[in-house]
C-alpha distance (Angstrom), angle and dihedral (degrees) to the residues before:
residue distance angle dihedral
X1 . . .
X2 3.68 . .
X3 3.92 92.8 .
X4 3.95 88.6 53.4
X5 3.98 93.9 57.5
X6 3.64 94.5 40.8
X7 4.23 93.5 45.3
X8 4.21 78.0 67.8
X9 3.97 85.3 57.6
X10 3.61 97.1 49.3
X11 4.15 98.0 40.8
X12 4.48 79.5 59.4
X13 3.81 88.5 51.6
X14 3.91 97.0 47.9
X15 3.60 84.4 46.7
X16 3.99 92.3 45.0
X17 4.12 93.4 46.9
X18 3.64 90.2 39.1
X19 3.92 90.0 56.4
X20 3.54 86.7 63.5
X21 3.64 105.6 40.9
X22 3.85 146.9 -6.5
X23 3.90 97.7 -87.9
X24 4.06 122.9 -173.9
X25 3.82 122.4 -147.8
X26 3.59 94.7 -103.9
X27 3.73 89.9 60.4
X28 3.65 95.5 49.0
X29 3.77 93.0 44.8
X30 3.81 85.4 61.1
X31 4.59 93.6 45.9
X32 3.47 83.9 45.6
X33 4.07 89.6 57.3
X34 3.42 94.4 42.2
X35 4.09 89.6 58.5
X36 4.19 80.7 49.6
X37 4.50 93.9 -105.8
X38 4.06 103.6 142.6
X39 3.97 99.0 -149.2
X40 3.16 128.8 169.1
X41 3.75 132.7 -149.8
X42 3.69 87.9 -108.0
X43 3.90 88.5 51.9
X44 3.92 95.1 45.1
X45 3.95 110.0 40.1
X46 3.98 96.0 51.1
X47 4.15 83.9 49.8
X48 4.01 88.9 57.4
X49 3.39 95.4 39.5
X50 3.70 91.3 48.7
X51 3.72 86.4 45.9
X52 3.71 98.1 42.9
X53 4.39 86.0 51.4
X54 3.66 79.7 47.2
X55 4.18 92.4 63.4
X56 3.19 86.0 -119.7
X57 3.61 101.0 108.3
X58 3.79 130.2 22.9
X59 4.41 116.6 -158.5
X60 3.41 131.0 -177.3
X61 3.80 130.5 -175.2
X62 3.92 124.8 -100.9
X63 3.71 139.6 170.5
X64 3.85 120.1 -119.7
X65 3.77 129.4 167.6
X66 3.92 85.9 -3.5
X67 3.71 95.6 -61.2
X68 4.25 124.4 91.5
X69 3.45 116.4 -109.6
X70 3.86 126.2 -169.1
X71 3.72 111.3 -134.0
X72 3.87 120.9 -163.6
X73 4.08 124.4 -147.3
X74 3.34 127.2 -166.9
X75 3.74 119.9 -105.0
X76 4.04 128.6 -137.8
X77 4.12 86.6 -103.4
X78 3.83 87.5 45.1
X79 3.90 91.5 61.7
X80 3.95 86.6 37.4
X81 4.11 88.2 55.8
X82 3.48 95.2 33.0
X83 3.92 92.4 53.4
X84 3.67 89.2 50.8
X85 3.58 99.8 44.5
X86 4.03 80.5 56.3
X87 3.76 84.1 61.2
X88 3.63 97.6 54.5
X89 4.10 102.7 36.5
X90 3.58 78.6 52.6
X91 4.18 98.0 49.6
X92 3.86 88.3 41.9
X93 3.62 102.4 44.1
X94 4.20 82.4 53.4
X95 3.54 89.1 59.6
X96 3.79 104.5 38.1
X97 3.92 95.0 43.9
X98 4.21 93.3 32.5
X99 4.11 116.3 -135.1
X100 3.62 111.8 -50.7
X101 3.73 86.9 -129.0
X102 3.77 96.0 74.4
């Protein structure tokens, strides 16, 4: 159940490190570590391919260090979903967490 909630969490930060960059699985494997997600390969590449059907994300193959690699952009409707999923982690961490004021 867990895994479900959180898989929301990491789609917005593909979406926010792909706004800034090309980015290939292997790199967000390792961001998604840092910020303590466990994913697997089999966990990760099925969510960017899912996202990348989705228009969300566009790829394209190229070769680093002698091996391809498949890098992933984001699309026009990424930064559209990604803007408004800003909105809402924003609204929703204001109501679970309260105002920091209080």
């Amino acid at each position: 159940m867990i895994r479900q909630i959180l898989r929301g969490f990491m789609g917005l930060h593909i979406l926010h490190h792909a706004s800034k960059e090309p980015i290939s699985g292997v790199f967000m494997m390792e961001e998604l570590r840092r910020h303590g997600y466990n994913v697997s390969p089999g966990t990760l590449y099925p969510l960017l391919h899912k996202m990348e059907d989705m228009g969300l994300l566009k790829s394209c193959w190229k070769v680093e260090n002698g091996k391809r690699v498949r890098f992933y952009e984001i699309t026009p409707r990424g930064r559209e979903v990604l803007e408004e999923g800003k909105k809402k982690v924003m609204e929703l961490s204001k109501e679970i967490l309260g105002d920091c004021d209080e």
